[in-house]
N, C-alpha and C positions, 0 to 999 in steps of 0.2 A: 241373292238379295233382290227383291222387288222395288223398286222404285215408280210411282208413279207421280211424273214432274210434267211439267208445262215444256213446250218445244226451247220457250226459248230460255228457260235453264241449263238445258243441252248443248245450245250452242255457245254460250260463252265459254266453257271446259273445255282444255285439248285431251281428247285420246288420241292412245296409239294404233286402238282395231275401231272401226266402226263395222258391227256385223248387222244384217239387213234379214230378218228374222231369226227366229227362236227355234230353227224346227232341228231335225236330226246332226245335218252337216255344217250348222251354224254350233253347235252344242258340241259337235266332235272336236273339229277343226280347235274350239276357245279352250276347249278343256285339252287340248295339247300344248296350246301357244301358251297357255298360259303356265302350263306346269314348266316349262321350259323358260320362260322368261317373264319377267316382271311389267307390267304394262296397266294401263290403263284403258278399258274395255268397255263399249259402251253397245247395248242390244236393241237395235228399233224395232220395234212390233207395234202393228195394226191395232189399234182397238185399245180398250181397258182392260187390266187386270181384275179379271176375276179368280174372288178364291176356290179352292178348293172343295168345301162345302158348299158353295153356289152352282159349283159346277153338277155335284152329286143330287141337290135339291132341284136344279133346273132338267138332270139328265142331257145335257150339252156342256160344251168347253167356252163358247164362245158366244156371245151377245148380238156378233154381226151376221147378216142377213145375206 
């Protein structure tokens, strides 16, 4: 699930993981912790979501320079 919220809607929620990108061993590590236990998991990444199709039409993943 994508969520793109304002910082400070994030900080009033408690989580249990705060993970600090999106990349390989942030995606490994949650998709273990979480099959194993029940938690509340929050993912910070740089930048805006872009979709899918943005990415294909742009031929880049990312926005940032």
């Amino acid at each position: 699930m994508v969520l793109d919220v304002k910082p400070e809607q994030v900080t009033k929620d408690h989580f249990d993981v705060v993970a600090i990108g999106s990349g390989f061993g942030s995606a490994f590590f949650l998709h273990e912790f979480a099959r194993r236990r029940k938690a509340r998991i929050v993912v910070l990444e740089w930048g805006r979501h872009n979709t899918h199709q943005w990415q294909l039409d742009q031929n880049v993943n990312t926005d940032i320079d």
